[in-house]
C-alpha positions as CSV (number, residue, x, y, z in Angstrom):
1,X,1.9,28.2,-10.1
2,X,4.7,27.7,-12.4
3,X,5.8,24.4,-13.3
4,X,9.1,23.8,-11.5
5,X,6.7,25.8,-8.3
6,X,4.5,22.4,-8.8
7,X,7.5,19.6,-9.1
8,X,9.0,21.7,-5.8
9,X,5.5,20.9,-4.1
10,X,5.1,17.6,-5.1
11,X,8.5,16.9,-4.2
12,X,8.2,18.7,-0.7
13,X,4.5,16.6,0.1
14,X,5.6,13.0,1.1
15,X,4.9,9.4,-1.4
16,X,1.6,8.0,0.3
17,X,2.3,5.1,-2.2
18,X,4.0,3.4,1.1
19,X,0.5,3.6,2.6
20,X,-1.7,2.9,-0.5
21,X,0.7,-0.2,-0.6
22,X,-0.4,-1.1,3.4
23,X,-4.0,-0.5,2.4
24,X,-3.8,-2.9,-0.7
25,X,-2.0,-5.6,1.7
26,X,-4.5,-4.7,4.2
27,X,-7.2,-6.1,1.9
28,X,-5.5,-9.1,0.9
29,X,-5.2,-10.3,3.8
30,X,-9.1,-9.7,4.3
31,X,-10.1,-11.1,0.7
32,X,-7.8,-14.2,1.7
33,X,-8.9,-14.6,5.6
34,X,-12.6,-14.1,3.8
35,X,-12.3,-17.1,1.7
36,X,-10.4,-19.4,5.1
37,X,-7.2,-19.4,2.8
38,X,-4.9,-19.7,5.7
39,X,-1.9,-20.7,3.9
40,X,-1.7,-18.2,1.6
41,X,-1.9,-15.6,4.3
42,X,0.5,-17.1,6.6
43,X,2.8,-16.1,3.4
44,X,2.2,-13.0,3.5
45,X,3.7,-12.0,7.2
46,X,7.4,-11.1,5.6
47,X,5.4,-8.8,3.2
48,X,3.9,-6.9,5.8
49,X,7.1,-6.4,7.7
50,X,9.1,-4.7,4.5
51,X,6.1,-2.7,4.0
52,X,6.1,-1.4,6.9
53,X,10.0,-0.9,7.3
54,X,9.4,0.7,4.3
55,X,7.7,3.6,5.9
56,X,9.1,6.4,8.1
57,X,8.5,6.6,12.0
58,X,5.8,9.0,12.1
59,X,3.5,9.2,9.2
60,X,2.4,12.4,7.1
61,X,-0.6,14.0,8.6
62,X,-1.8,12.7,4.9
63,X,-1.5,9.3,5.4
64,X,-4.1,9.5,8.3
65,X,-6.7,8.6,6.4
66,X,-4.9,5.5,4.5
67,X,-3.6,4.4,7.9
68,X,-7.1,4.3,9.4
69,X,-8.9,2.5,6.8
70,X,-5.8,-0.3,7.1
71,X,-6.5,-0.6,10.7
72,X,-10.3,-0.7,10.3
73,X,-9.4,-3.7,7.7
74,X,-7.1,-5.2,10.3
75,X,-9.6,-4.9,12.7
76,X,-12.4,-7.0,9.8
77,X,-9.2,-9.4,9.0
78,X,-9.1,-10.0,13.1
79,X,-13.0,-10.7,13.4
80,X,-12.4,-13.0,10.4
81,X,-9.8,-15.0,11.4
82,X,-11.6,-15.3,15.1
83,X,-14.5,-17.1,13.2
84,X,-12.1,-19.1,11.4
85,X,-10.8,-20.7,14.7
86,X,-13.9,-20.8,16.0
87,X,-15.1,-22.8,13.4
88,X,-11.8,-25.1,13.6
89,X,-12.7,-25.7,16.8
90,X,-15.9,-26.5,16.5
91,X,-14.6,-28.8,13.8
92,X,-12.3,-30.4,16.1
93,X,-14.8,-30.6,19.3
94,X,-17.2,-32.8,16.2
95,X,-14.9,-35.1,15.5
96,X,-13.3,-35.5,19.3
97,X,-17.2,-36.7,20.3
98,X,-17.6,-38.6,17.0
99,X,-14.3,-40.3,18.3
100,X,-15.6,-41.6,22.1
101,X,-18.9,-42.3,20.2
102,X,-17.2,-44.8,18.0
103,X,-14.4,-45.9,20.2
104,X,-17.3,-46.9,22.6
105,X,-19.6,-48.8,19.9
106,X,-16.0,-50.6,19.6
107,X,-15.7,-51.8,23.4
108,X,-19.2,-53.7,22.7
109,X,-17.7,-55.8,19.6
110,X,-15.9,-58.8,20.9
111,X,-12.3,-59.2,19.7
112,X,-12.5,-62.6,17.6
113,X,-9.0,-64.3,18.2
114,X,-7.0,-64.8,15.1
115,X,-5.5,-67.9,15.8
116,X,-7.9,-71.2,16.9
117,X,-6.6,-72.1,20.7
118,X,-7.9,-75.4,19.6
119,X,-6.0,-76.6,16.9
């Protein structure tokens, strides 16, 4: 194949840098929900829009493969994320009960008044 044949292919075959660029976000947001770094992810939301606004309605049939490996790395992100919450709430149900516990330890101290009713 001659060399303009080539630049005609590659220019008829569609960018899958769109899709590279969903796969690289993709794992980001897995590397970040990973290490419980919540803020930094929430961040990244308006990325993930314009990435994928930056794509056209119905992918190449080459982009399958990019576009399944992002899903199964949304699918990990998901997983990640639920044992994140679950944790926080585990977190939260701790201190609620260390809360009555101690709140009930402080019904059996007497108030001392502040101020001597006898003087």
């Amino acid at each position: 194949m001659s060399a303009a044949g080539a630049g005609a292919s590659a220019q008829a075959e569609p960018s899958l840098a769109p899709y590279e660029a969903i796969c690289a976000h993709a794992e980001l947001e897995l590397e970040l929900a990973g290490r419980g770094d919540i803020d930094a992810l929430r961040t990244l939301g308006a990325r993930w829009e314009e990435l994928v606004a930056n794509t056209p309605e119905k992918p190449p049939p080459a982009a399958a493969e990019l576009l399944e490996h992002a899903r199964l790395i949304g699918e990990r992100t998901r997983v990640e994320l639920a044992r994140i919450r679950e944790a926080v709430l585990a977190e939260l149900d701790t201190n609620a009960r260390a809360r009555r516990t101690a709140d009930g330890y402080a019904g059996q101290v007497r108030a001392h008044p502040r101020i001597d009713r006898s003087a």
